[in-house]
N, C-alpha and C positions, 0 to 999 in steps of 0.2 A: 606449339603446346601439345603436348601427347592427349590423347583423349581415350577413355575407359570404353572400354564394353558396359552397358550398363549389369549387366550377372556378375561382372569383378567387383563392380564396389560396394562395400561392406554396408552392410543396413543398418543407417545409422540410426534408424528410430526403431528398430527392431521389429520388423513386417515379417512375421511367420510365414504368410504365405510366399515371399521370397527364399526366406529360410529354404521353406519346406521344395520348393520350385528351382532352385541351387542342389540340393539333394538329389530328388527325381532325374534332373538333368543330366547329373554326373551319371547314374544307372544307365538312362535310356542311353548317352552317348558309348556307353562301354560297348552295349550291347547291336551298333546299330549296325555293326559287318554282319551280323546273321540273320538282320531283316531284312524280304524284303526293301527297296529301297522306296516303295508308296506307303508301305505301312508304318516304317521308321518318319516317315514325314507327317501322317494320321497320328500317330502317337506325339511327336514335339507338337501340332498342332492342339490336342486335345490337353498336353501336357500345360501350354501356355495359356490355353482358354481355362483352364480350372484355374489357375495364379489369378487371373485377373478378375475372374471370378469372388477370388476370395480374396482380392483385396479391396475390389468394390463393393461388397460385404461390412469388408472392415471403417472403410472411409466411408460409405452412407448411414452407419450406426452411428458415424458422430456425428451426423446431423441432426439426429433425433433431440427432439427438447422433453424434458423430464422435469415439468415446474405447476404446481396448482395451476395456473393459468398463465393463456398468451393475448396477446392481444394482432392482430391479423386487419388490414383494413379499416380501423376503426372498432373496429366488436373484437368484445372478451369471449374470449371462448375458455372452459373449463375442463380441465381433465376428466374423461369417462373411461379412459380402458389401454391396456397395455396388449398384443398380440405381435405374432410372425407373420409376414408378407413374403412373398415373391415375388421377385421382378423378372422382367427380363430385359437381359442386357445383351449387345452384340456380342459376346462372348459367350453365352448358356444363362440358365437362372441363376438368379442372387437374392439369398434370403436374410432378410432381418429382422428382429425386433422394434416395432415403431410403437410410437405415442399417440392415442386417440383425444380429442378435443373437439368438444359440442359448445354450441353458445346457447341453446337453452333446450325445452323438452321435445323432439319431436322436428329437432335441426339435424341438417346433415352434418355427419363427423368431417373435421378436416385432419392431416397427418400433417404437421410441421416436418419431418423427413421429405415428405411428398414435395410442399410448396418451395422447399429449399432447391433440390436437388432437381426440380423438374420435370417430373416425374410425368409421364402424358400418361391421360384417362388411367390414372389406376396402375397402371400395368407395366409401360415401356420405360427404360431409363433412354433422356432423348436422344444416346448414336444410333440407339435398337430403333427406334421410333423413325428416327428422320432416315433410314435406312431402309426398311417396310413402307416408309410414304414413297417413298422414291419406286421401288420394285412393285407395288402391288397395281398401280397405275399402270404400269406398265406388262404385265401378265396376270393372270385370273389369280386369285390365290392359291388356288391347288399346283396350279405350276413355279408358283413363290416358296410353298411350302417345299418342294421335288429340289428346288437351287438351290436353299438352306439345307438341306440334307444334303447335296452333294457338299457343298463349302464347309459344312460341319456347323458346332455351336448353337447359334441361333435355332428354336425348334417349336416355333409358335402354330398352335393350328390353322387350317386355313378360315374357319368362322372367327376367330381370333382377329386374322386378317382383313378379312372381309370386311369386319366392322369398324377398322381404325380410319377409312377414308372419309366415310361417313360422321363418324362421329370430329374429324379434324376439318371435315365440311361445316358442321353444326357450329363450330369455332370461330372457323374465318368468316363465316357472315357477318357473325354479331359485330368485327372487325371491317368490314368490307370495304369501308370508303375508308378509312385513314390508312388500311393496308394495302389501296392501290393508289392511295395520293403516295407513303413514303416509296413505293416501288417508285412507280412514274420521275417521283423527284429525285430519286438519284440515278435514273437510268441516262446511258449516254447518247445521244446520238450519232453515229458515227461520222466521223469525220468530214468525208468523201460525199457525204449524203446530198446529193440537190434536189431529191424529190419523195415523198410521204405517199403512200396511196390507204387508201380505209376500203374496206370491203366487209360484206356482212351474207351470209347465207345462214342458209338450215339445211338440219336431213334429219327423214323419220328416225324415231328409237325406239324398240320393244318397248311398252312402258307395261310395271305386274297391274298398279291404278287405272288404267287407261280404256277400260269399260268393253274391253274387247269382245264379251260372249254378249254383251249388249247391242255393241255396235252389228255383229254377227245375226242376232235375232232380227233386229230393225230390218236389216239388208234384206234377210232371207223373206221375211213378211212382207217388203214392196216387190218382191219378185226380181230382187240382183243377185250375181255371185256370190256366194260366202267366202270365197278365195280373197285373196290378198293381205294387205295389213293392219286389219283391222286391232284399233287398241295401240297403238302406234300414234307417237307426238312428236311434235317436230323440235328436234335439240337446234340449240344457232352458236353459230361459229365467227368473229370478228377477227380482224386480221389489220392490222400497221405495218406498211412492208416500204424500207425505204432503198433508195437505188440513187448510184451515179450520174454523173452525167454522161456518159455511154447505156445507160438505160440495165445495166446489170444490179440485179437485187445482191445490197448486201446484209442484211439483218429483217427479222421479222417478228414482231410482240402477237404471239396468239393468246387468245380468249374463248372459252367454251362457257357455255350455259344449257340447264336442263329447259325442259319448256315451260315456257311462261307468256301471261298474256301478253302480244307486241313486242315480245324481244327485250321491254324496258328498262331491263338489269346488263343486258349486252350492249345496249345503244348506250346507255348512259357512262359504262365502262368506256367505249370507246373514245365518246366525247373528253374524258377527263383525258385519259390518256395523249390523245392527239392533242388537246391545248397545252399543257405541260410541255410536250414535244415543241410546240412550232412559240410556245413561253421561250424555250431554249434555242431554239434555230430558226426565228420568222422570215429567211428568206427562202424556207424550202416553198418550191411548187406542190401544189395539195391536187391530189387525183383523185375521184370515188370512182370505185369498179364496180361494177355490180349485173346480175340479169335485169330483165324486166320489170321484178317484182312489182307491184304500183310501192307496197309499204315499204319496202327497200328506199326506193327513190325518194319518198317522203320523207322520210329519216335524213339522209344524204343529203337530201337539198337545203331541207328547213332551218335541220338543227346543228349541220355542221360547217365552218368557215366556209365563205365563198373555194371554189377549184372548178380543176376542171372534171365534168362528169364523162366518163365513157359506159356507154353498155360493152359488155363483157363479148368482142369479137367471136368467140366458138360457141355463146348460147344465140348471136344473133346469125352465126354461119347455119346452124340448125335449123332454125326460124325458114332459112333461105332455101335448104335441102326442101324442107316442107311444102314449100311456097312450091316449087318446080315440080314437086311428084305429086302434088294436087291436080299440076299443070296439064304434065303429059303423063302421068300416069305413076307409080311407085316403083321407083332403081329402074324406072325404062334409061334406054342409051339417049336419047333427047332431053329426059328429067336428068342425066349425069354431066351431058355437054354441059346444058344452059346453068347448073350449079356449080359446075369447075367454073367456067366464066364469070359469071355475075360474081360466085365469091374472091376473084382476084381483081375486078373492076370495084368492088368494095370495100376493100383493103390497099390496094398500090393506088387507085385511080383518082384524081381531085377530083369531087364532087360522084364520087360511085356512091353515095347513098342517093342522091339524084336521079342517077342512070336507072340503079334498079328498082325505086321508087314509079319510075317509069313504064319500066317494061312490066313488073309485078300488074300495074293499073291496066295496060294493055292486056294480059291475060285475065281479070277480073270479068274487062267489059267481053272478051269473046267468050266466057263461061259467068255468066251473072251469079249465077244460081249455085254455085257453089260456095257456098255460107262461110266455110271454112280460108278459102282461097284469100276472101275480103277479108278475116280475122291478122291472118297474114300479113296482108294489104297495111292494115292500118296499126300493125304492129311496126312495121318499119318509119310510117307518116309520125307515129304518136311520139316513136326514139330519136326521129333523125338528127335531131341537135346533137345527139350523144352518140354520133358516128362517124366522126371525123375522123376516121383512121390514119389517114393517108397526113393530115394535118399534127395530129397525134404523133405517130412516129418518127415524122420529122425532128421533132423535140425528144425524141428519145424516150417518148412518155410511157407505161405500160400500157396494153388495149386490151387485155384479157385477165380473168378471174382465175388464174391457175394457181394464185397462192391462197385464196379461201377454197377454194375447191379442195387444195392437197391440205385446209386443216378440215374439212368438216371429214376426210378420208383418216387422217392422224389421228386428230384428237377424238374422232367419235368412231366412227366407223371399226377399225382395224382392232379397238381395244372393246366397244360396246357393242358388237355384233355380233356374236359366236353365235354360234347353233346355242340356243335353248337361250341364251340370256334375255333377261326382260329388268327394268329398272324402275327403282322408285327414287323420287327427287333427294334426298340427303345424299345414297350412298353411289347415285350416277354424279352427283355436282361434285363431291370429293375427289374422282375421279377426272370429272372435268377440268377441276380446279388445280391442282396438283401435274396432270398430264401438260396444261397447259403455260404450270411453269416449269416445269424441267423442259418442254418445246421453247422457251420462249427464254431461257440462259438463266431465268430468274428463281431455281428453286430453292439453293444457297440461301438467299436472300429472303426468299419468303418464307421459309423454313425458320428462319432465324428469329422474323416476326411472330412466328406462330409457335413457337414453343417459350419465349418468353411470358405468356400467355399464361402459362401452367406453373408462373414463378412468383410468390410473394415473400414481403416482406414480415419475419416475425420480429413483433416487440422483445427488445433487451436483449436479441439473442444474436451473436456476431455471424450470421453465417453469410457464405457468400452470394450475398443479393445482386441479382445484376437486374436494374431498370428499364423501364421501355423503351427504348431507343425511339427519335425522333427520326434519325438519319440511318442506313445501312452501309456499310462500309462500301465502295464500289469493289 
């Protein structure tokens, strides 16, 4: 069957803006042996974002309702006022004429055009929208605004910017547990998977809240440094990483959150998520990774499925470096022998949390008094159940934290640290939340959730309404 160019076939409903974009075309093509060959591509670029421009113009005018009153949720709302809007759409702005509707004195106006077409805060038509959620996570806004100018169309400011993650954070909360039950419930496990690990950390964040010239005075008035981070809170990062039975990771659901008391918006995420998971595969082996932390481990033990626990090999190799330059002294060549050794007698060796349990006790008793030594000491007595490396591996099981380590570096770090930034809880958790689903394959999907959000249904008025979804497509 021959198939058309869509510019050949005739506008059967008679769309000016094609008209008009059939026209244009034929010129600019006449002309394009004497452009430049970049400019001749700027121009059909620019040429085709006005059409669509004005044809999404044309199609969101008919969604506009024009009737004494609508009825929306339940409540009447009543005609107050006719004006022109601007949107913007991934192609440039798009201006129309909408209909105002209040349900009584001193209510906020809603636009039927708005509720129809899906309009997010005001402003975005949602590819412009879902396309600024995706980028702005991912580069400051002023360098979002600099990539929209290089690609053309699109030309929102970067305060503009700035605020849509924040206010799409404000969103998804009110949402937060049915929008990570429908994620979780249609996520797959992979196939190949025989083992789940859970892991949970933190790292400081500039925060602007965070009491910093306070914290500064207190410091300076007991007579400590003013230097370091002060004003600074601790963002946490959770991590589901599942892996073969060769011990190779192949998928991983990240989770950020801003600070908050205990973690209990990231612990509790985690929890759902992982039961879902092992709801759908109960014969994965369950692993928690983790440092030291006591509140880590508390969480890990109490409130999640029986596994098995590991401390995180390279914060406990640390631990060990520490323990030996107490010993013999800091990077001497005696404190580097006995740390090359004990840490591969505690990793390859059955029973090497034993051995160096041992010899750690032996340098304790020849240097009592060394406060720190003992600290050491009974950092390894307190973990040793969650050392079984040599046991661990054999199972192919993971022994180290490198996949929450590389998100509290991803998701927090690499986009929330710049020089000068500082954050406050709405417009860092947008950021969070968002960064950690496009890490995490699921932005499509949550995306999908959260712009239907911004969609109702008017009474008597046929437009196209699409519902809340229960399920996401996989």
């Amino acid at each position: 069957m021959e198939v058309c160019h869509p510019l050949t076939i005739p506008a059967s409903n008679h769309c000016p803006a094609i008209e008009m974009l059939q026209h244009r075309l034929s010129l600019l093509r006449q002309s394009c042996h004497e452009l430049h060959w970049e400019d001749y591509e700027n121009e059909l670029n620019n040429l085709m974002a006005l059409a669509e421009q004005e044809i999404l113009s044309e199609d969101l005018q008919k969604l506009d309702v024009n009737e004494p009153s609508i009825e929306v949720k339940g409540t009447v709302n009543r005609r107050v006022a006719q004006n022109h809007q601007t949107y913007q759409s991934a192609a440039g702005p798009v201006r129309v004429k909408r209909t105002l509707y209040r349900s009584g004195s001193g209510s906020k106006c809603i636009v039927p055009l708005e509720l129809q077409a899906g309009i997010v805060e005001g402003f975005w038509l949602p590819r412009a929208a879902k396309q600024a959620a995706w980028m702005v996570p991912q580069l400051p806004p002023s360098e979002v605004t600099s990539l929209l100018a290089l690609l053309g169309n699109m030309k929102p400011s970067a305060s503009t910017l700035a605020r849509l993650p924040a206010k799409l954070s404000e969103r998804w909360e009110q949402y937060l547990e049915p929008f990570e039950y429908i994620l979780a419930d249609n996520f797959q496990v992979p196939a190949t998977a025989v083992t789940v690990a859970a892991s949970l950390d933190g790292v400081m964040l500039p925060m602007k809240d965070g009491k910093r010239q306070e914290k500064r005075d207190k410091g300076a008035a007991e007579g400590k440094l003013t230097r370091g981070p002060a004003g600074c809170q601790e963002a946490s990062c959770g991590t589901l990483s599942f892996y073969d039975d060769l011990g190779n990771r192949l998928s991983t659901i990240r989770m950020g959150r801003m600070p908050e008391s205990k973690k209990e918006t990231l612990k509790q995420s985690i929890k759902n998520h992982l039961n879902k998971v092992l709801e759908q595969k109960p014969g994965l082996t369950l692993v928690k990774v983790a440092d030291g932390a006591k509140d880590n481990w508390t969480y890990l033990s109490s409130d999640l499925p029986e596994g098995h626990e590991i401390i995180d090999f390279y914060h406990a190799a640390e631990h060990l470096k520490k323990a030996f330059d107490l010993s013999y002294g800091e990077n001497s060549p005696k404190a580097k022998e006995k740390f090359k050794t004990y840490r591969h007698i505690l990793k390859e060796e059955t029973g090497g949390i034993d051995k160096v349990i041992k010899a750690l006790a032996y340098q304790h008793k020849k240097h009592p008094r060394r406060s720190k030594l003992k600290t050491e000491l009974e950092y390894f007595r307190k973990n040793s159940l969650r050392m079984k490396y040599v046991e661990h591996l054999s199972k192919s099981l993971p022994i180290g934290s490198g996949v929450i380590e590389a998100a509290c570096k991803t998701l927090v770090t690499q986009r929330m640290k710049c020089s000068g930034m500082r954050w406050r809880n709405p417009g860092g958790q947008g950021i969070l939340t968002l960064r950690s689903l496009v890490q995490s394959d699921w932005f499509d999907k949550g995306w999908r959730l959260l712009s239907v959000t911004y969609r109702a249904k008017i009474s008597g008025h046929n437009g196209n309404v699409i519902p809340f979804p229960n399920k996401v497509d996989p």
